[in-house]
C-alpha positions as CSV (number, residue, x, y, z in Angstrom):
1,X,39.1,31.6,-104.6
2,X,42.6,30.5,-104.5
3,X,44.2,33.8,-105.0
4,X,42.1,35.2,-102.1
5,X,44.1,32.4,-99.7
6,X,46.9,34.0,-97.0
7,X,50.4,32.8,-99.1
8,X,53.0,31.7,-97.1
9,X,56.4,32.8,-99.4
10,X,56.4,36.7,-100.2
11,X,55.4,38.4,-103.4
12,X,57.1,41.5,-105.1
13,X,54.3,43.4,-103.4
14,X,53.5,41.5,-99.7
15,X,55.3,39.4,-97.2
16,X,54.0,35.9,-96.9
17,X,51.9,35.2,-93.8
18,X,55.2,33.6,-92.5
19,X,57.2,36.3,-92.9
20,X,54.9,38.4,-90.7
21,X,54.1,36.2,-87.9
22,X,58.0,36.2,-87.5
23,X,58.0,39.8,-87.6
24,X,55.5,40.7,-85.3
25,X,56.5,37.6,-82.6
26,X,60.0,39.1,-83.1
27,X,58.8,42.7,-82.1
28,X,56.8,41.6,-79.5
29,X,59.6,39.1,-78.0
30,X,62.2,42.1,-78.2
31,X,59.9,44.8,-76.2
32,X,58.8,42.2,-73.6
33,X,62.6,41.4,-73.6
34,X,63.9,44.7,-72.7
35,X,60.8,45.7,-70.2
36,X,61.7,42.5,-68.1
37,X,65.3,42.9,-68.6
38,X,64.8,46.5,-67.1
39,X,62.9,45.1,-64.2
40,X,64.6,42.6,-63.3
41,X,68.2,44.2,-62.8
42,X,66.0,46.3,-60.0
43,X,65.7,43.0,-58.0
44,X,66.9,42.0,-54.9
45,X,68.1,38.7,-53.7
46,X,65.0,38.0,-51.6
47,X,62.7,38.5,-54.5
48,X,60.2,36.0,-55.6
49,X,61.2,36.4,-59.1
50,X,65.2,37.0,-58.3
51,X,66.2,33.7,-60.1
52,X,63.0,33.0,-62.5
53,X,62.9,36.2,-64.2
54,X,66.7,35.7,-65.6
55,X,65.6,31.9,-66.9
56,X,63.1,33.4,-68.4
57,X,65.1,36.1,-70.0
58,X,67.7,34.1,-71.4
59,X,65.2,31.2,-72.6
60,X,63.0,33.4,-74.5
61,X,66.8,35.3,-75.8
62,X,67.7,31.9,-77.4
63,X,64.3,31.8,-79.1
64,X,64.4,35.0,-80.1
65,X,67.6,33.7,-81.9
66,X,66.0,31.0,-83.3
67,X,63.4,33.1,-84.6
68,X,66.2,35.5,-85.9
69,X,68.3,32.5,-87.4
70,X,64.6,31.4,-89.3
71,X,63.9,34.7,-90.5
72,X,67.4,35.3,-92.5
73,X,66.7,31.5,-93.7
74,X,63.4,32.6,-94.4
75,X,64.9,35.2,-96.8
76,X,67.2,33.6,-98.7
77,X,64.2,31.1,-100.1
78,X,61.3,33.6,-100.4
79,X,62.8,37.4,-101.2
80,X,61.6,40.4,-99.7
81,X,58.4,42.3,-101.8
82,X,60.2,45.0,-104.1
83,X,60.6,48.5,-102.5
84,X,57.8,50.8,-103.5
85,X,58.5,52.8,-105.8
86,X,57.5,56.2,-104.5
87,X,60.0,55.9,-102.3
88,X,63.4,58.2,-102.3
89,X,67.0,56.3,-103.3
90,X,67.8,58.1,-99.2
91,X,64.9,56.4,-97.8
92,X,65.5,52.7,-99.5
93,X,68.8,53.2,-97.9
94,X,68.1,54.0,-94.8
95,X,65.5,50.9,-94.7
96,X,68.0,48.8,-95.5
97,X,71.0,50.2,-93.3
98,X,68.4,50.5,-90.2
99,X,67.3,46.6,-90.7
100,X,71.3,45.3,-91.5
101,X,71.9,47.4,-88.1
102,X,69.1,45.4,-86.2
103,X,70.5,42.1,-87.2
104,X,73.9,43.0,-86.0
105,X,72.6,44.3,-82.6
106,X,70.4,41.2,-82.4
107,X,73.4,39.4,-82.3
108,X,75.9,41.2,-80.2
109,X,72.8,40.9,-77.5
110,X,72.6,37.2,-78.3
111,X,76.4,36.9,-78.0
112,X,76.6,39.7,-74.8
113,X,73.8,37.8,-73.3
114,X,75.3,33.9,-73.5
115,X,78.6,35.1,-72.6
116,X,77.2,36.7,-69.3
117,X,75.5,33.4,-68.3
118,X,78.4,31.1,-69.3
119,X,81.4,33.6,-68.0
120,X,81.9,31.3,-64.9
121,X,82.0,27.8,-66.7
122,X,78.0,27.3,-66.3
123,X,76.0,26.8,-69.3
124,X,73.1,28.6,-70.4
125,X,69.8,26.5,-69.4
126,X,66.9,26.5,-72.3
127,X,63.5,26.7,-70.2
128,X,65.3,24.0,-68.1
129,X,65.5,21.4,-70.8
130,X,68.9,21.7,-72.9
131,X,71.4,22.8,-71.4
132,X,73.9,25.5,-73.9
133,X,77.4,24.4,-72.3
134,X,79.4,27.6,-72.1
135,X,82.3,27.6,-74.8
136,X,84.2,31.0,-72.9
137,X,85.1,30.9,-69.8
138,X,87.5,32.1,-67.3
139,X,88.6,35.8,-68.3
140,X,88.2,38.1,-65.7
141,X,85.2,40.2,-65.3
142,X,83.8,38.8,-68.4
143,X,80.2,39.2,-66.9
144,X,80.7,42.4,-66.1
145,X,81.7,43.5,-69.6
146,X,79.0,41.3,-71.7
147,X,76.5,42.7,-69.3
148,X,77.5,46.4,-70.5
149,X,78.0,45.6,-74.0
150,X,74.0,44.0,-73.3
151,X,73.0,47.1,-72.0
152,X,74.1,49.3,-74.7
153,X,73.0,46.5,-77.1
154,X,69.7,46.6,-75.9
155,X,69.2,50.3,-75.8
156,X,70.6,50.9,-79.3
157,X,68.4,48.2,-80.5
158,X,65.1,49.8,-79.2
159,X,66.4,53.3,-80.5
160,X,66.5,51.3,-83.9
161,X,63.3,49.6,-83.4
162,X,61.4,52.4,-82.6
163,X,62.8,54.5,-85.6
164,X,61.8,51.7,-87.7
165,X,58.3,51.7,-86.3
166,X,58.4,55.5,-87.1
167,X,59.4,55.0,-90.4
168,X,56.4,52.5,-91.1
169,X,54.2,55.2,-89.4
170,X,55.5,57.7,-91.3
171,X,54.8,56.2,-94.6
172,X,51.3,55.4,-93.3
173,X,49.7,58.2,-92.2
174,X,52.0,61.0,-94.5
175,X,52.9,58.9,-97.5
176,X,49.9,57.2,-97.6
177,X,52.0,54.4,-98.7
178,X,51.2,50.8,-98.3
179,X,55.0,50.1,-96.5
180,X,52.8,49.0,-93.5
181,X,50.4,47.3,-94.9
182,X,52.4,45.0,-96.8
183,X,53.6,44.0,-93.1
184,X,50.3,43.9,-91.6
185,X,48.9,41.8,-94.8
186,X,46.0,44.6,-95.5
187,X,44.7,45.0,-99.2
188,X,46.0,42.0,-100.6
């Protein structure tokens, strides 16, 4: 049957298979993000991965971008499913100040993390293919500053991410809710 067959748009009930693939490659791309970031600040110069782990991390930041850039995109051609309706005027806002507050984060660490690259005039290398020329250069210290403004970014936007992951756990297991399960494309 037809109706049986994954959509790609969303529905006033589910997110399209598109919308979730960006989701979860998004969650995953953030956590794997902030566990290397965390490990590789630790290394030394003489480290194997001293200069590949930062390439990495900044490649798979600007695709994290690009993924973030597609989902908004994404949204403005194929809505969001309706909020249940079980759920509290406090709770629908909270959803939606919590997700609005991981956008902006997303982008002060894409922003925090180009500018730390390109601070000195160098531009930010995509997987060693294209080459992101820096447009800000030349203030004193700039690395230094972007790299706590990344810091805090990055912190904040797991805090968010794992009270959003809460929520969705929340409404799960005590709501009985299907909040997740529109995400995870159950019970269609």
């Amino acid at each position: 049957m037809l109706s049986d067959q994954p959509k790609l748009k969303n529905s006033t009930t589910h997110y399209g298979w598109l919308s979730r693939v960006i989701h979860w490659l998004s969650a995953l791309t953030v956590i794997g993000l902030f566990a290397v970031g965390l490990w590789m600040v630790e290394l030394d110069y003489y480290h194997e991965w001293y200069k590949t782990a930062p390439d990495l991390h900044r490649s798979f930041g600007v695709v994290l971008m690009l993924l973030t850039l597609t989902r908004i995109i994404w949204y403005k051609v194929s809505a969001r499913p309706l909020a249940i309706a079980q759920h509290s005027t406090q709770e629908k806002i909270m959803a939606k100040a919590a997700h609005h507050a991981m956008l902006l984060v997303l982008f002060v660490m894409f922003i925090s993390g180009y500018l730390i690259t390109t601070a000195q005039g160098d531009p930010l290398y995509f997987f060693n293919v294209l080459a992101i020329p820096a447009t800000v250069s030349g203030i004193t210290n700039l690395e230094d500053y972007a790299g706590e403004v990344h810091a805090i970014a990055g912190f904040s936007l797991i805090g968010l991410a794992s009270l959003h992951a809460l929520g969705a756990l929340k409404h799960h297991f005590y709501d009985k809710d299907d909040t997740l399960k529109r995400m995870l494309g159950a019970n269609r």
